[in-house]
C-alpha positions, 0 to 999 in steps of 0.5 A: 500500500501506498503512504498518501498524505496531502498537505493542505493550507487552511482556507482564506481567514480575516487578515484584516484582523490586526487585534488577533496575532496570525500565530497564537490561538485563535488567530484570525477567523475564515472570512466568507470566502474562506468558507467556501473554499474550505466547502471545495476542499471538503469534496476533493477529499471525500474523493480522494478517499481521505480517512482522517484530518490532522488540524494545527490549533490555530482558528482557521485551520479548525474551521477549514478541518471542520468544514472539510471533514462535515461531507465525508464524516471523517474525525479531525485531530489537532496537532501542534506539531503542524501550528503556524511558524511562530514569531522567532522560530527558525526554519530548522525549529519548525522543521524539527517539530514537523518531521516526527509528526510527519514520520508517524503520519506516514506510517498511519497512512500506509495501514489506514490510507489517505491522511490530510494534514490542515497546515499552514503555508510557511510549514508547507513550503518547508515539507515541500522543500525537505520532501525534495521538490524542485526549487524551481517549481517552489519558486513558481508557486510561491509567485502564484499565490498570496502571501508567497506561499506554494500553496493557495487558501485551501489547496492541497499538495498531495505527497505518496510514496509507493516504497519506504526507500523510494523519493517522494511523488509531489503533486499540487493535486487541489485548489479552489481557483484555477492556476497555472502549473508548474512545467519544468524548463528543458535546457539545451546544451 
């Protein structure tokens, strides 16, 4: 069986709550538009077969959990490990709190199946790059979507692996809007 897990950024929340720090609970809420999209993002998973969601603590990654996991009835879990980058944190602090977390995700998904993790995008960017995606197509990304991220408000990168020595297969498998993918430049010598 194939390990699938999707990383998932949380849905559009009110940036233009300024009296609510984006990194500590609660943190900004969905807006409307949130809202809907997180409603797209709940049948793409019913039909990727998804079984579970892991949800960061923050306001806007349990809306967007609990609106996706509504269609298909599927339990959410909260988990730290995948919270907002904080204030001061450096990239290798958060890696350090998302790679065992990922670790045991990975490990569930190849007895359980299809697993989503409700994130956030600065987490996202750094599993992309540690899971090896080209910087490239990271950088192409990160120009098509708000705030820099590699990811839109409740799109979905999905990442399997057929063997346990195998790369990882990286594949921006949702978003709520149309977008342009990535297609890797052939250089000619």
């Amino acid at each position: 069986m194939n390990s699938i897990v999707y990383l998932i950024r949380h849905a559009t929340p009110d940036w233009s709550r300024t009296d609510l720090r984006y990194d500590i609970p609660p943190g900004p809420p969905l807006t409307a538009q949130g809202e809907a999209e997180a409603a797209k993002l709940a049948l793409f998973l019913v039909e990727a077969g998804v079984r579970k969601l892991y949800a960061s603590p923050l306001e806007r990654t349990q809306r967007t959990a609990a609106i996706a996991a509504e269609a298909g009835q599927l339990p959410v879990v909260t988990a730290e490990a995948i919270a907002e980058w904080r204030r001061g944190e450096s990239e290798g602090e958060v890696l350090a709190r998302l790679l065992p977390f990922w670790q045991a995700v990975c490990e569930e998904s190849l007895d359980v199946g299809p697993l989503a993790l409700v994130t956030h995008g600065g987490p996202v960017r750094l599993m992309l790059q540690h899971l090896q995606l080209e910087g490239a197509a990271i950088d192409f990304y990160r120009k098509q979507f708000d705030r820099d991220n590699p990811v839109p408000p409740a799109g979905a990168w999905r990442v399997t692996r057929e063997l346990p020595d195998a790369p990882w297969a990286l594949e921006l498998a949702f978003t709520p809007q149309p977008y342009r993918p990535y297609v890797p430049q052939t250089v000619y010598v």
